[in-house]
C-alpha positions in Angstrom: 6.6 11.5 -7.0 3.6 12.1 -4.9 0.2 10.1 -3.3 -2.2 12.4 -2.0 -5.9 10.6 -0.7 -7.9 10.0 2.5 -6.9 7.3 5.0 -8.1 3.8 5.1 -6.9 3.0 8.9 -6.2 -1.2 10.0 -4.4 -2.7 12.9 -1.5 -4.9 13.6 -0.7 -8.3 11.8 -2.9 -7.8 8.3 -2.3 -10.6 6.6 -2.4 -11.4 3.2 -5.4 -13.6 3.6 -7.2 -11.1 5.0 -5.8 -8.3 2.1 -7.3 -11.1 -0.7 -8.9 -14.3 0.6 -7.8 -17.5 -0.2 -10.7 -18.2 -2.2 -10.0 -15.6 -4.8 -6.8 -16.9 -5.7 -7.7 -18.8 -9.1 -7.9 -15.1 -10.7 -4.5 -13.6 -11.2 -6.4 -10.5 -13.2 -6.1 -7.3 -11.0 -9.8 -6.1 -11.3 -11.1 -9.0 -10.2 -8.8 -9.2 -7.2 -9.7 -5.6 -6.5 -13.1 -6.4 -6.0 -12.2 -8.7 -3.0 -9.6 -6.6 -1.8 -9.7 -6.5 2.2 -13.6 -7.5 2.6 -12.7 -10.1 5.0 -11.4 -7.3 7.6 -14.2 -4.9 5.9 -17.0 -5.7 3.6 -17.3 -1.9 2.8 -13.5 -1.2 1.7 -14.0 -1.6 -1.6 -17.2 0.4 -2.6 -15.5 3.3 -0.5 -12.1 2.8 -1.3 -11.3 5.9 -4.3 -8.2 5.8 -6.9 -5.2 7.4 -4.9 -6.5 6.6 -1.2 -4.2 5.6 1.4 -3.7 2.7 3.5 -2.5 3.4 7.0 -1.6 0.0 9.3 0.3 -0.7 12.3 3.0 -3.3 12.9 3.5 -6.1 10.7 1.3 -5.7 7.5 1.2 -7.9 4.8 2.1 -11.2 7.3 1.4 -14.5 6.6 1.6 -16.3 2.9 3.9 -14.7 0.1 1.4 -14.3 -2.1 1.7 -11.6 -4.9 -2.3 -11.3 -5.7 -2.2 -9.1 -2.0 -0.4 -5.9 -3.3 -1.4 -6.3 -6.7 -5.1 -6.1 -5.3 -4.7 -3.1 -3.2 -2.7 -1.3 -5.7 -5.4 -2.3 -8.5 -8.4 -1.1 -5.9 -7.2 2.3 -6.6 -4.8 2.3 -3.2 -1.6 4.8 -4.1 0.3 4.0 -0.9 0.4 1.6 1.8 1.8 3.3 5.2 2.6 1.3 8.3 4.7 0.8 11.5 6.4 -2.5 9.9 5.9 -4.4 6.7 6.0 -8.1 6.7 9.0 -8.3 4.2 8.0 -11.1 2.0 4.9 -8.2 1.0 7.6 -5.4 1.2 9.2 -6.9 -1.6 6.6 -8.1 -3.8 4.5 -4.5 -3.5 7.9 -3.0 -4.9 7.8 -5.3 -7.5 4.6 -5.1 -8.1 4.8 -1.1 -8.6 2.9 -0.6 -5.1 4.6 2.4 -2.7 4.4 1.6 0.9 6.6 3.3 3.5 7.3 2.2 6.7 7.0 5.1 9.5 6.0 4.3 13.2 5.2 8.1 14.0 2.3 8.8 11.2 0.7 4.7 11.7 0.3 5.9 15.2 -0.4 9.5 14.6 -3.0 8.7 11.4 -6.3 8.4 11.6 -9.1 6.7 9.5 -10.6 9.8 7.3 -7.5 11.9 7.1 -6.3 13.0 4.2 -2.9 12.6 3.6 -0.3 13.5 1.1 2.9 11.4 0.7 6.1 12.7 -0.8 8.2 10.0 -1.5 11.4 11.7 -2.7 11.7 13.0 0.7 10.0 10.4 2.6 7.6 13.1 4.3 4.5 12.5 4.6 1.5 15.4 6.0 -1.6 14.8 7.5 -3.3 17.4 5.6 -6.3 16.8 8.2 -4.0 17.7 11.5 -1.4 19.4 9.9 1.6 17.4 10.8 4.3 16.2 9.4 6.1 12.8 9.7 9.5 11.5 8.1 9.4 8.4 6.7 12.0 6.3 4.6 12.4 7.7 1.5 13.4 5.1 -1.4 16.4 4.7 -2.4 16.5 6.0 -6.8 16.4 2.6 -7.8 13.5 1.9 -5.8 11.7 5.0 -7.1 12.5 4.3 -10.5 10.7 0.6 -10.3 7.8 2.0 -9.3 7.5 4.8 -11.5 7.8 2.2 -14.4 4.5 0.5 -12.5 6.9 -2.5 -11.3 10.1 -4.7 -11.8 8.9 -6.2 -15.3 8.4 -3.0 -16.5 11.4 -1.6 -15.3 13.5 -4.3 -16.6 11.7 -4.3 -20.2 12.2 -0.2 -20.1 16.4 -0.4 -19.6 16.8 -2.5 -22.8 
């Protein structure tokens, strides 16, 4: 399995208020959330943002409330993978559940820059600056992992082993 796109770069300490504001929580319907997806951090993300782009952060993404409507609005913006240093674990979880890859490797979040395009393998966990040409290791999922989110997320999964 395998995201390939070009680099959408952010900081330390995204939070999910910033990933889907507050104010567009009465909508659980992707699209809509897609629309709002990171315009408090930038307005532009979304009218830019293509279907298998990446997300590259620093430490701590996905802080603050536990909210699911945050990965399910980057993944339905068209986002493949999330990449950062560290994942706020509360979002680590739910993106997994929600189908959403994200890998956590401190090399390529410093190494990444906005405009790259990258390619992300995530049976092995390498993922290549196709820009730069280098290479970083990230963790790979474990099988169980993998097989969640090739079934687009946990309900899914669990409807698919009956």
């Amino acid at each position: 399995m395998k995201a390939e796109g070009r680099v959408f770069k952010f900081g330390d300490n995204v939070d999910t208020d910033v990933i889907i504001p507050a104010r567009y929580l009465n909508s659980s319907d992707p699209a809509e959330l897609a629309e709002h997806c990171m315009e408090d951090i930038d307005a532009e993300f979304v009218k830019k943002v293509k279907k298998g782009d990446i997300i590259v952060a620093d430490k701590n993404f996905g802080c603050g409330s536990s909210r699911e409507h945050a990965p399910i609005a980057i993944k339905a913006a068209g986002v493949s993978c999330v990449i950062a240093e560290t994942f706020a674990r509360i979002f680590y979880r739910n993106a997994i559940n929600i189908g959403l890859p994200i890998l956590e490797c401190p090399e390529a979040s410093k190494a990444i820059k906005a405009g790259d395009e990258v390619v992300v393998d995530f049976d092995s966990g390498v993922i290549t600056d196709k820009t730069t040409g280098e290479e970083f290791k990230g963790q790979p999922f474990p099988e169980f992992m993998q097989k969640i989110i090739k079934s687009e997320g946990l309900i899914n999964y669990i409807n698919s082993e009956k």
